[in-house]
C-alpha positions as MATLAB code, in Angstrom:
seq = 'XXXXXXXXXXXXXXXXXXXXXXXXXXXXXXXXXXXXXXXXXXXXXXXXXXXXXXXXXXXXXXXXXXXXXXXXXXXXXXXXXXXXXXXXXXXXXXXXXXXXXXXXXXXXXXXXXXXXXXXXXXXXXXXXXXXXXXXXXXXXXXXXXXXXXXXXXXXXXXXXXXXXXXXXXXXXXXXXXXXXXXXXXXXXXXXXXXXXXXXXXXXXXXXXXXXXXXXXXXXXXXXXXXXXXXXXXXXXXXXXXXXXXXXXXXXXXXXXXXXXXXXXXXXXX';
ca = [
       0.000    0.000    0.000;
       1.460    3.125   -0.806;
      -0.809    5.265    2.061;
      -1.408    4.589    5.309;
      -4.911    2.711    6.012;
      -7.141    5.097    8.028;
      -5.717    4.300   12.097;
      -9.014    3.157   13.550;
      -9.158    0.512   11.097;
      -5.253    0.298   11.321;
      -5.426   -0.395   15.410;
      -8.493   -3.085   14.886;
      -5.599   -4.864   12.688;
      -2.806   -4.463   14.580;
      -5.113   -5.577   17.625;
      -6.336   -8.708   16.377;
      -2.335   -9.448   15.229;
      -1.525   -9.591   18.532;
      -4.011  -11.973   19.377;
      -2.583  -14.233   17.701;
       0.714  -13.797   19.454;
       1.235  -16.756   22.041;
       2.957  -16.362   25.494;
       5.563  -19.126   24.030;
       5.603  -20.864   28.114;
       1.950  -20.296   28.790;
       0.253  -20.870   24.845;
      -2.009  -18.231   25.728;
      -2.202  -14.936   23.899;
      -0.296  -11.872   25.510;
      -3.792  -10.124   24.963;
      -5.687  -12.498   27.413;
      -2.973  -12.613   30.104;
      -2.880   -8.881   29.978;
       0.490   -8.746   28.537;
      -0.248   -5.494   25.837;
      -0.398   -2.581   27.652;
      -0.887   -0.250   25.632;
      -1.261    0.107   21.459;
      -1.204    3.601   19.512;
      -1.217    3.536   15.471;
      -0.305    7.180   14.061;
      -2.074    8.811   11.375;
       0.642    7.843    9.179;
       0.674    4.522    9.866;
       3.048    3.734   13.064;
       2.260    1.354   15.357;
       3.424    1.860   18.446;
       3.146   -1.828   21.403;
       4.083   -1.341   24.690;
       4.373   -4.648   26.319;
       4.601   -5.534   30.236;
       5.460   -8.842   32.546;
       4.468  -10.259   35.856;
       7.550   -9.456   37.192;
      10.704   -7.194   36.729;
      13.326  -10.203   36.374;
      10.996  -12.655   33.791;
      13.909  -14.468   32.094;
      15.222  -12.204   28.961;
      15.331  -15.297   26.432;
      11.696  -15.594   26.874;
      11.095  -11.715   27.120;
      12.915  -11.656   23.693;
      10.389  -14.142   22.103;
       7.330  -12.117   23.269;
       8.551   -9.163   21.978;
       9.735  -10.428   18.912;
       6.694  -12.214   17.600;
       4.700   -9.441   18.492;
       7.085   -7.013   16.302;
       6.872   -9.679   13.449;
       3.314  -10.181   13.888;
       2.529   -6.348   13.493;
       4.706   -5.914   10.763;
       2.920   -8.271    8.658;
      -0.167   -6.046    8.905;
      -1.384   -4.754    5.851;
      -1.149   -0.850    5.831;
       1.436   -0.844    8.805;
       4.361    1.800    7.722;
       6.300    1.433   11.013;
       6.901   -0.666   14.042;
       7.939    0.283   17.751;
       7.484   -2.786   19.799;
       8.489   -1.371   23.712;
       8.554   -3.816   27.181;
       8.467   -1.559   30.215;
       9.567   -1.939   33.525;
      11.912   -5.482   32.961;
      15.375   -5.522   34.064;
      16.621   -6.043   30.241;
      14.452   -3.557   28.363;
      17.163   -1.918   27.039;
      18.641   -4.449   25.610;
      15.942   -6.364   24.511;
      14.115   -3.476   22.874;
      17.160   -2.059   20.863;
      17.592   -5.724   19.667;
      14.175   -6.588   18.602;
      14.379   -3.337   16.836;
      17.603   -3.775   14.866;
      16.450   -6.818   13.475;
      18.970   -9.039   15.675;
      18.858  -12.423   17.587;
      18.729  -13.097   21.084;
      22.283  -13.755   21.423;
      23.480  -10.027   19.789;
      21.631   -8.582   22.447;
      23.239  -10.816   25.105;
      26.197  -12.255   23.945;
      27.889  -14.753   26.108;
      24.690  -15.811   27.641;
      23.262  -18.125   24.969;
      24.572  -19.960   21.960;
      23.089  -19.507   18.989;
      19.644  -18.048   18.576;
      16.191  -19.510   20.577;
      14.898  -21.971   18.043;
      15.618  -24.345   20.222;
      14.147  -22.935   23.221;
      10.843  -21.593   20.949;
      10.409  -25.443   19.509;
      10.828  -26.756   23.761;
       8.086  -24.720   24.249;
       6.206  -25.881   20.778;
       6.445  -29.356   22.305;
       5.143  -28.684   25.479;
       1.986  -27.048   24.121;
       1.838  -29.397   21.804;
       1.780  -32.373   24.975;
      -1.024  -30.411   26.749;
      -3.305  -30.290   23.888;
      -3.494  -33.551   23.534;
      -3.759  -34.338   27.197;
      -6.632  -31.897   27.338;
      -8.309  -34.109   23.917;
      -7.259  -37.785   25.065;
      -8.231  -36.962   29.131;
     -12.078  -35.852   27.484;
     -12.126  -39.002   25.370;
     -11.039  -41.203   28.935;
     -13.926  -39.561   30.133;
     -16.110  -40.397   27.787;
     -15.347  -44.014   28.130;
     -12.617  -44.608   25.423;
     -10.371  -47.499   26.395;
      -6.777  -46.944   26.234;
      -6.718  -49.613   23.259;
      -9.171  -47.713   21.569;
      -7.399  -44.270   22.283;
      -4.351  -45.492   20.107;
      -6.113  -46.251   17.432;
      -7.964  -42.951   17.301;
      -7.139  -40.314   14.317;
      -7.649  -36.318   14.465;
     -10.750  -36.892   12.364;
     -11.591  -39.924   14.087;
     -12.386  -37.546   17.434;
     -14.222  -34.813   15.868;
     -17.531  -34.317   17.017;
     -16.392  -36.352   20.328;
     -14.601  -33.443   21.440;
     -15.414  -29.532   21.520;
     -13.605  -28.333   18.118;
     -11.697  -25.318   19.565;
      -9.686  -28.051   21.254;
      -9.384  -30.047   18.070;
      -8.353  -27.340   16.356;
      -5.347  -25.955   18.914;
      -3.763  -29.692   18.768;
      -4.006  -29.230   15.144;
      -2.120  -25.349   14.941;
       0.660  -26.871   17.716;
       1.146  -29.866   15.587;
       1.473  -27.538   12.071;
       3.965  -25.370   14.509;
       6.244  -28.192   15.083;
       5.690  -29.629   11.327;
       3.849  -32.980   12.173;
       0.843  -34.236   10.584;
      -1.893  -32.431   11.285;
      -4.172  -33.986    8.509;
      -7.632  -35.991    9.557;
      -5.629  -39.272    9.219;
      -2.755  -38.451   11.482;
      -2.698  -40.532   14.948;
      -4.467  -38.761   17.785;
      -1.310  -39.172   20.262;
       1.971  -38.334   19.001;
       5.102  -38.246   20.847;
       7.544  -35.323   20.462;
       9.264  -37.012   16.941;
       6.127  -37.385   15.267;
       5.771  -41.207   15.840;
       2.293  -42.595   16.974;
       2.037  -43.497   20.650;
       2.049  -47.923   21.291;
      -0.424  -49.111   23.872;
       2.149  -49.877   26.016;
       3.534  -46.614   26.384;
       0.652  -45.196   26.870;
       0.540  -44.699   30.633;
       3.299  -43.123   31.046;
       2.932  -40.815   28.363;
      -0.140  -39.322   29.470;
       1.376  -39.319   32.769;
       3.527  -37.035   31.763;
       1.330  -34.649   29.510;
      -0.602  -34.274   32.244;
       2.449  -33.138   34.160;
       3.168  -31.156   31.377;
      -0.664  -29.821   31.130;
      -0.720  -28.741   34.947;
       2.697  -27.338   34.959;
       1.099  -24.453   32.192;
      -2.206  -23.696   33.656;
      -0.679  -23.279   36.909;
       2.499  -21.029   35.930;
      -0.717  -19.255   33.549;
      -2.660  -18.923   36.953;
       0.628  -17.581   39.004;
       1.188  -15.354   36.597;
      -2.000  -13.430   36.025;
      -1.869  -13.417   39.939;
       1.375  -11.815   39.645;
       0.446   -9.131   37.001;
      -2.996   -8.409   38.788;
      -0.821   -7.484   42.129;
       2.222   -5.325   40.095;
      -0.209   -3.457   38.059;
      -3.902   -3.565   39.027;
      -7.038   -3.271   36.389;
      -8.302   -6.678   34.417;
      -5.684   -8.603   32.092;
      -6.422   -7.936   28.693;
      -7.465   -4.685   29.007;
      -4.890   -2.307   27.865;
      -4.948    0.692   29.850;
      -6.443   -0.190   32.912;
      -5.436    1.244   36.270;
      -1.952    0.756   36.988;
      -0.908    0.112   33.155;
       2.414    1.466   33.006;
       2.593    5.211   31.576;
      -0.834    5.856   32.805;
      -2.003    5.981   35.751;
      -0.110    3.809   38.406;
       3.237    2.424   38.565;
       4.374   -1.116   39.282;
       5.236   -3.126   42.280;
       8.967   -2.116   43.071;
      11.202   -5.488   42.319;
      11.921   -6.578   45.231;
       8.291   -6.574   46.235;
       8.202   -9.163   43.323;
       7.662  -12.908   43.695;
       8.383  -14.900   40.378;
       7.004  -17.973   39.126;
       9.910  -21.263   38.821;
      11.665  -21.017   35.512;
      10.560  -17.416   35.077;
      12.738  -15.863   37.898;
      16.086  -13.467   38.033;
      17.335  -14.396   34.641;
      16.611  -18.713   34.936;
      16.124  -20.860   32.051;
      12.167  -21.172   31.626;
      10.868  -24.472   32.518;
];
């Protein structure tokens, strides 16, 4: 486009972009945990995201994600002419919003701290997403009275209609985001290489997705907690009381509790 789209349309775009832009721990998107504080598109076409955290010392690897994919995912917008993508009030701001904006990896804006970039550590959390959705599919099919030899067996298409389809269709996106077969006549119950899941390994593997499952909802949980306490006003709702540049400030740092994995600079889990 060679003039800006008119901004109110422009923010409804740039809005619904971000939904679409998953915590990469939680699979939620930043809009529903309350993550977007703020979003301003210029008459000219600028789109300006100001982005916040539960706490001031979230790990920077997966601050860098978050702010990356939202960057990418507004400049992708039809009509956009510019992109400022800002995190506020996190211990590595600096350095993670200069980076983001020059176009650079993880490790330019830390170097020494990582090797390589975070494919590695985006496609960990792929997986684990990937685990919980079908927990949350095969755990509703248990329910329902599906033996564990039947449960094997199953295919994605095989389950539809057993199963709300919002569900269905989540296992499907995490299984296109890690590249496995996502088509009606791909096995219900994968394991992380793409291979089906044998009845006698069953068990175990949905003892562990459910591991898996819990360990997400809960950090989820913690963290909304977190946000509500540092900033106030409902998550999602850019602009609330407490949002940072408007009307309150947040929770000095060492007021600040942190979820495991998400603490003073630690690995996420």
């Amino acid at each position: 486009m060679t003039t800006a789209a008119p901004a109110a349309a422009l923010e409804s775009a740039a809005r619904r972009a971000l939904d679409a832009v998953r915590d990469p721990e939680l699979d939620e998107p930043i809009t529903d945990l309350g993550f977007v504080a703020a979003l301003e598109v210029s008459g000219r076409g600028e789109v300006l995201a100001e982005l916040r955290l539960p706490t001031y010392f979230c790990a920077p690897n997966f601050a860098y994600l978050m702010v990356a994919d939202a960057h990418d995912a507004l400049r992708a917008v039809p009509g956009v002419a510019g992109v400022r993508v800002r995190l506020l009030d996190h211990f590595a701001s600096e350095e993670i919003n200069a980076g983001v904006a020059a176009g650079g990896d993880f490790t330019g804006a830390f170097p020494g701290l990582a090797e390589g970039d975070l494919a590695d550590l985006r496609r960990t959390f792929r997986r684990k997403a990937h685990t919980a959705c079908q927990e949350r599919v095969a755990r509703q099919l248990l329910r329902g009275g599906a033996a564990h030899e039947a449960l094997v067996a199953l295919t994605l298409g095989a389950v539809r209609g057993r199963v709300p389809e919002a569900d269905l269709e989540r296992l499907r996106r995490r299984r296109a985001d890690l590249g496995l077969p996502d088509g009606p006549d791909a096995a219900l119950l994968l394991d992380d290489d793409g291979r089906p899941v044998p009845l006698e390994g069953l068990p175990a593997r949905l003892r562990f997705a459910r591991t898996t499952r819990i360990s997400i909802e809960g950090n989820s949980g913690w963290c909304r907690g977190l946000l509500g306490t540092r900033y106030g006003g409902e998550p999602g709702v850019p602009g609330e009381q407490g949002a940072p540049g408007r009307s309150g400030a947040p929770t000095e740092p060492e007021e600040q509790g942190a979820p495991s994995g998400r603490g003073r600079g630690e690995e996420p889990r």
